[in-house]
N, C-alpha and C positions, 0 to 999 in steps of 0.2 A: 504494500500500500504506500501511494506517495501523497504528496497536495500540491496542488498548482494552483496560485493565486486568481481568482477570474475576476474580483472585484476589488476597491478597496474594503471595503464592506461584506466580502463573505469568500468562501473557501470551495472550492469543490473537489472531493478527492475521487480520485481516477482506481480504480481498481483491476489489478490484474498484472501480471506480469507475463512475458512469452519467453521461454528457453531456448529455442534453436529454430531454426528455420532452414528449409532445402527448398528445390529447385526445380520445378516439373515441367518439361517445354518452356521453360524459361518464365512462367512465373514462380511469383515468390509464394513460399505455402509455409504458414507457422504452424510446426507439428504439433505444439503440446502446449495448451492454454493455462497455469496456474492461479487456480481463486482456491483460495485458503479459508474454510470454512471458518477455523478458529480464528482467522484475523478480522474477518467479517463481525461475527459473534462480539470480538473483544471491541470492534470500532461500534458497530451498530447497538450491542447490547444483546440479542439473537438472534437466532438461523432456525426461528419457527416455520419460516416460509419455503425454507429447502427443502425439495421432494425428498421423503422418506422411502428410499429404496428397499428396505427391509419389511415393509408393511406387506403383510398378504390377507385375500379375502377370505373368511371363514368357509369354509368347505360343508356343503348342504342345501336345503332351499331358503331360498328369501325370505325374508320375514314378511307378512301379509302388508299389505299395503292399506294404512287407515287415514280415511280422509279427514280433514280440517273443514265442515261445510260451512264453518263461520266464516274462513278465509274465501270459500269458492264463492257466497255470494256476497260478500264486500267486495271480491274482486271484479264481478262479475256486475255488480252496481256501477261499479267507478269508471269499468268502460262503457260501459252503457252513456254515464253521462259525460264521459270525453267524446262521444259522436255526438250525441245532444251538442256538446262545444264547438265543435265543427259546425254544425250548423245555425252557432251564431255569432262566427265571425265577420262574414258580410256586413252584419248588421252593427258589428262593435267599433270604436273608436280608435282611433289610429294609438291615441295615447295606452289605452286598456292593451291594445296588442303589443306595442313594445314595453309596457309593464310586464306583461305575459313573461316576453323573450327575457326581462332582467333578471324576473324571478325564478325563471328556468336555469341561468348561466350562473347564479348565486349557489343555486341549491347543487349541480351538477358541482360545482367546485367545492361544495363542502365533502362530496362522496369522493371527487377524484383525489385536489389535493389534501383532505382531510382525511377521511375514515381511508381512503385507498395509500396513498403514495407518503402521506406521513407516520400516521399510527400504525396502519399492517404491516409496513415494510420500513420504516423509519429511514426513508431514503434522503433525508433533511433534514435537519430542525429548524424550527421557527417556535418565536417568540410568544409572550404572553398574550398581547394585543393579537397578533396573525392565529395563533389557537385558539380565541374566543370568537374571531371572527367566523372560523369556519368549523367552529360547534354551533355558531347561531345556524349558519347557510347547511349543516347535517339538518338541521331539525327542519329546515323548510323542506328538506329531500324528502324526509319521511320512509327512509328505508332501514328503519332499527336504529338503535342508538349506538353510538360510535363502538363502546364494548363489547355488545354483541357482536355488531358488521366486524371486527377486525377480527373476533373470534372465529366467524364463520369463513373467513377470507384466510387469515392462517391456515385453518384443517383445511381447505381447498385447496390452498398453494403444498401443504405438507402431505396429501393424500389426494392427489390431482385423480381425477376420473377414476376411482376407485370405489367400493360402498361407502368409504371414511368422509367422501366428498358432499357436502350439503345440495351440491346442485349439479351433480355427476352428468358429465355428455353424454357417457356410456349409455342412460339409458335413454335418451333421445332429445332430439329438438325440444318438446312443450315442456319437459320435464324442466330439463336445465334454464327454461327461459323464465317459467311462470309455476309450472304443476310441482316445483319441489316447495314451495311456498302453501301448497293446496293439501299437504301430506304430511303424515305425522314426519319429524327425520330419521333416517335408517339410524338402529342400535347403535353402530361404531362411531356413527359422526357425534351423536352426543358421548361414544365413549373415548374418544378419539379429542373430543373438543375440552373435555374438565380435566386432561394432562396437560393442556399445553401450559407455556408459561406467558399467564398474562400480567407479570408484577407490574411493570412498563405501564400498561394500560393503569392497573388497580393503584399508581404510584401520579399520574395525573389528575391532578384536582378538577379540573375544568372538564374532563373528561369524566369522570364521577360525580360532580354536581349534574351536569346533563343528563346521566342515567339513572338520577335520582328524580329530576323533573320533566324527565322527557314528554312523557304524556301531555300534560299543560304547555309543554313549548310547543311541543306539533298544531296541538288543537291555537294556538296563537300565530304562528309564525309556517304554517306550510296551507290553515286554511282562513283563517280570522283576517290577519293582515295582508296578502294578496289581494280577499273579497272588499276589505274597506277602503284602499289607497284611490280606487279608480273610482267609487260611487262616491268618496266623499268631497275627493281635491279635482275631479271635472264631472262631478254628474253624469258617471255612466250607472247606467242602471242594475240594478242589484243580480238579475237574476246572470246578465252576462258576465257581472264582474265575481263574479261564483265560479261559473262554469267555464271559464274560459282563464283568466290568469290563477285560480285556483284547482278547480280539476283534470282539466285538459293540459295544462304545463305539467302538474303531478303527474298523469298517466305518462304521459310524454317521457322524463325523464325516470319514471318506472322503467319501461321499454327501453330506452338507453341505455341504463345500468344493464337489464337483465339480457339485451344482444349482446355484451362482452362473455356472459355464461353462454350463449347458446351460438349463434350465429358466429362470432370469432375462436370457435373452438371446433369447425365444421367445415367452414368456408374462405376459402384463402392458399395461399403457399404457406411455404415453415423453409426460410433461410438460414435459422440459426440451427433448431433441430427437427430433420425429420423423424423421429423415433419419439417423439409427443403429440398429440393430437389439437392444442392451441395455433392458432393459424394468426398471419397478417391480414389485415380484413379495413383497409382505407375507410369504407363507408360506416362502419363501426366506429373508425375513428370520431370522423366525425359528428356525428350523435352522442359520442361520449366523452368528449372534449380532447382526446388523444387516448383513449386509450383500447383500442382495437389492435395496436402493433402487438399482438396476443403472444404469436410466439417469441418473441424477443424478450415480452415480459416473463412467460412463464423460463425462459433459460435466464435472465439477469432480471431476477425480481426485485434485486435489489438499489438498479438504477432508478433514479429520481422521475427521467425523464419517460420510461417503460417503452424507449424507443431510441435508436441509433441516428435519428435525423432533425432534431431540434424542436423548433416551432412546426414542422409542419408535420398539418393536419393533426396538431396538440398543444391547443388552447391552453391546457392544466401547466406543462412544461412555462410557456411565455410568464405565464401566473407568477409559477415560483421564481422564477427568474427576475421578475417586476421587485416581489419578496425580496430577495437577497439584493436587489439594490438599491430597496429604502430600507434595507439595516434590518426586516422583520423575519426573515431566514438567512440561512447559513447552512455550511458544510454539507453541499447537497454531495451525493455518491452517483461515480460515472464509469462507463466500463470503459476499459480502453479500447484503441481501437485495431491495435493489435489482438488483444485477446477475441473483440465480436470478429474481429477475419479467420482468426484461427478459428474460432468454433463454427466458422460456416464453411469451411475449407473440410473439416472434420466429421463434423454431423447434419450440416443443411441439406436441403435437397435440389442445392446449385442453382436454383432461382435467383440469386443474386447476382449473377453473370450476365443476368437481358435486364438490368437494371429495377 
């Protein structure tokens, strides 16, 4: 592990080293990528999110599959009234709809840079001010409180498409998108998830105040204030400013979270590794403010950026970046770029050659 300066104001450390390198038709090919788990573990704190190669699935049948029908028709309400939404945009205010889009790009950054890229993987730190901001923007998300989501986002990353996985691809498209939400969890994932080690999490104040008030913050900040901002300060009317910068943005960004479980895990090339089933999937990206470059994340989860190509097509990366230059993050983690060539020379499936 080294540092190279990127700011005055903050640090990014580059991880990886490459040992030797040979010569094939006359490119250069780095044979052996070293990432140090224990160096990782000792800078970041842990290596929760490292596939557990030792894990295997119990041998027998499945356990019965028991549904959640409280979940199936609340879910099944919410989109109902996200088309309801659609069809009173015509009708809504120019202001109301790009309230809409603020409230969407606020709450999307509380899941990418918050619950996803800082807390599951602690690929940055940031400040007191920048973690309360995006514990407010979790709670507009409305996808679990930071605790849980990093919990369930660890044993996924620790037990990738396996039963241990909450939202396993293994067993299909609707599963991994929406229907493991609709189902009690398989036995290993809750047994699989009360080993891990969440001091990290349970040693964050802001992030345990949250999960202590999350309920009332939701019902304020993902459905109260969206509905009030536009009926009060330009008199749009109530029933749009509900359904449209309130449920129709929440569904929205439901669906963008949950195509990185489903659609970028299906859909796409794997430059870094093919012998994983997480894909590159641009239009993921997009919807998720960057975070669709699946396979690059699941081989370097512990990059900040969860992608080899900067800002694009990842909103969240620019983010942190803005972060670390007003002073409010620091020490984000980069792989190098020797090491991402060596692992696509090694284990990709050479799609990085037509660019």
């Amino acid at each position: 592990l080294f540092k190279e300066f990127s700011s005055a104001s903050s640090t990014t450390t580059t991880v990886g080293t490459v040992t030797s390198r040979v010569t094939r038709n006359g490119d250069a090919v780095m044979e052996k990528d070293l990432l140090n788990h224990e160096d990782l573990a000792g800078d970041r704190g842990m290596i929760d999110d490292i596939f557990d190669e030792t894990y295997k699935e119990k041998e027998g049948p499945k356990p019965p599959m028991r549904y959640v029908w409280r979940n199936i028709i609340l879910m099944s309400l919410l989109h109902l009234g996200a088309v309801f939404g659609l069809t009173l945009i015509p009708s809504a205010k120019i202001q109301t709809l790009a309230w809409a889009v603020l409230c969407f790009l606020v709450s999307a950054l509380g899941i990418t840079a918050g619950s996803h890229r800082l807390w599951s993987h602690r690929s940055y730190k940031a400040t007191l001010p920048l973690r309360i901001f995006l514990t407010i923007a979790n709670s507009v998300a409305f996808q679990n409180d930071i605790y849980e989501w990093v919990r369930d986002h660890r044993v996924h990353h620790k037990f990738s498409e396996t039963d241990a996985d909450p939202h396993n691809a293994m067993r299909g498209f609707f599963f991994s998108h929406i229907g493991w939400l609709l189902v009690r969890k398989h036995p290993d994932v809750i047994e699989k998830g009360q080993k891990l080690d969440l001091s990290d999490i349970k040693a964050d104040k802001v992030v345990m105040f949250q999960r202590r008030y999350y309920k009332p913050s939701v019902v304020l900040l993902c459905f109260t204030l969206p509905t009030l901002v536009p009926w009060y300060f330009w008199d749009e009317s109530i029933v749009i400013s509900f359904f449209i910068p309130a449920i129709l943005r929440y569904t929205i960004g439901l669906n963008a979270t949950w195509l990185v479980n489903s659609a970028a895990h299906m859909f796409g090339n794997r430059p870094y590794d093919q012998n994983i089933n997480p894909r590159e999937n641009p239009l993921v990206s997009l919807g998720a403010l960057g975070e669709g470059f699946h396979n690059y994340h699941h081989t370097f989860p512990y990059d900040y950026s969860t992608s080899e190509f900067g800002w694009r097509f990842n909103l969240t990366t620019a983010f942190i970046d803005l972060m670390c230059l007003l002073g409010l993050a620091s020490d984000r983690k980069k792989v190098s770029k020797e090491v991402i060539l060596a692992r696509k020379m090694r284990t990709g499936d050479g799609s990085h050659k037509s660019g």
